[in-house]
C-alpha positions, 0 to 999 in steps of 0.5 A, a space after each residue: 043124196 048117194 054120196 049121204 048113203 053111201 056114208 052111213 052104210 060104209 064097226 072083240 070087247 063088249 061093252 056094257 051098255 052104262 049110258 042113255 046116248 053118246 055123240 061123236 063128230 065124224 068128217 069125211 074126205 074123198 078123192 076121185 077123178 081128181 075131185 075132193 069132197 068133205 063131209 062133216 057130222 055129228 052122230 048121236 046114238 042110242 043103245 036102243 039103236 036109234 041113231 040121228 046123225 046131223 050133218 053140218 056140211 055142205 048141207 045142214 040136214 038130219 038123217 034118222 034110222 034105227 036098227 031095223 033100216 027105218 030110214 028118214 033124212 030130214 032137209 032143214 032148209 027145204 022143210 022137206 022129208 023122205 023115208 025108206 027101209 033098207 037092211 044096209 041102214 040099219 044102225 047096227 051096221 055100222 063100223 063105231 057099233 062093231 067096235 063100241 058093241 062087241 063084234 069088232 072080231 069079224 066087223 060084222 061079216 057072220 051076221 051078214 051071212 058070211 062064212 069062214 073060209 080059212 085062217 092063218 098067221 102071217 108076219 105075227 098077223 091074223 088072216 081070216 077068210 071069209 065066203 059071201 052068202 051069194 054072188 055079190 058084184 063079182 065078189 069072191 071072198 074077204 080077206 080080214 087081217 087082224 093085230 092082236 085084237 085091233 083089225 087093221 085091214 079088210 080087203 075085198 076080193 074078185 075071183 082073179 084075185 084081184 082087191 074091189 076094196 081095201 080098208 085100213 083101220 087105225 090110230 087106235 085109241 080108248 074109247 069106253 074101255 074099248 080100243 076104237 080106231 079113230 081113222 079109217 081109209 077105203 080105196 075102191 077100184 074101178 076099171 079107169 080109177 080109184 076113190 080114197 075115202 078118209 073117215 076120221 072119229 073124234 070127240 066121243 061124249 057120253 050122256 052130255 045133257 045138251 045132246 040130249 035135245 039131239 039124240 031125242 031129234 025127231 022129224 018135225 011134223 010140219 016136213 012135207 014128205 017126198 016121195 
């Protein structure tokens, strides 16, 4: 179930919102410890901020939230449901709608409460910094570097100056006249390893009528609810 979370939570354009759904296919690849896992899904979304992704592999189940954090995640095989609220959920947190939706500049990190810190040129390169709103695990600033337009890398530092993460965001590509980028890799730091985390995005379809059926999902009445 974590390793479900972790991938929902983990996008200067606006784009008009001229569409009732759009599906995308999203595979996940993580190293650590040695250990490689996929993941693979189908995300389907609302401008309305309904999101339903459906993930495929390695177990068929549907996780439902909206821009709220109104989580439920739906077990096909076992019949069985669990909801949840929770901010970090919420479908606007969520790297395709920073880029799709017009807060690819700052991916989001002012409405997190995040401050500017400094900006500056480097190598042709845009580096801003910003400040989080609280103590958060160590964390004392994020570093955001940006190519013209496109940001590229985030990095997350301690007060040693010392990265908790980095992200690299890449292979550009036009989605909705919106530059979108189809790669994404995260490296996060622990004491004795490290994790490598490889997003991919592709196959973006808007407003196709056999998606319907699956953006309009809703968990089926008959699920028993755990608790």
């Amino acid at each position: 179930m974590n390793i479900i979370l972790s991938f929902l939570i983990s996008f200067t354009t606006c784009v008009q919102l001229d569409f009732d759904w759009v599906s995308f296919s999203m595979v996940k690849r993580s190293t650590t410890h040695g250990m490689v896992s996929r993941i693979d899904a189908r995300v389907f979304y609302k401008p309305s901020g309904k999101m339903v992704t459906h993930f495929i592999s390695p177990i068929d189940m549907y996780v439902l939230n909206n821009s709220l954090g109104n989580v439920e995640i739906f077990n096909t095989k076992e019949n069985t449901v669990v909801k949840s609220l929770d901010n970090r959920m919420g479908s606007r947190n969520t790297t395709f709608y920073y880029f799709l939706f017009g807060s690819s500049e700052d991916l989001g990190l002012s409405e997190a409460g995040f401050s500017l810190r400094e900006s500056r040129i480097e190598d042709m390169m845009l580096v801003t910094e910003y400040t989080p709103p609280a103590a958060m695990g160590g964390l004392e600033k994020v570093e955001l570097v940006s190519n013209g337009d496109h940001p590229v890398f985030m990095g997350y530092l301690d007060k040693d100056g010392k990265y908790l993460k980095k992200t690299y965001y890449y292979d550009y590509r036009m989605v909705r006249g919106v530059d979108f980028p189809m790669s994404i890799t995260e490296i996060d730091f622990q004491k004795n390893d490290s994790t490598i985390t490889k997003t991919t995005f592709s196959d973006f379809r808007f407003n196709v009528p056999e998606d319907q059926e699956f953006a309009d999902f809703k968990t089926p009445n008959t699920a028993t609810l755990l608790e």
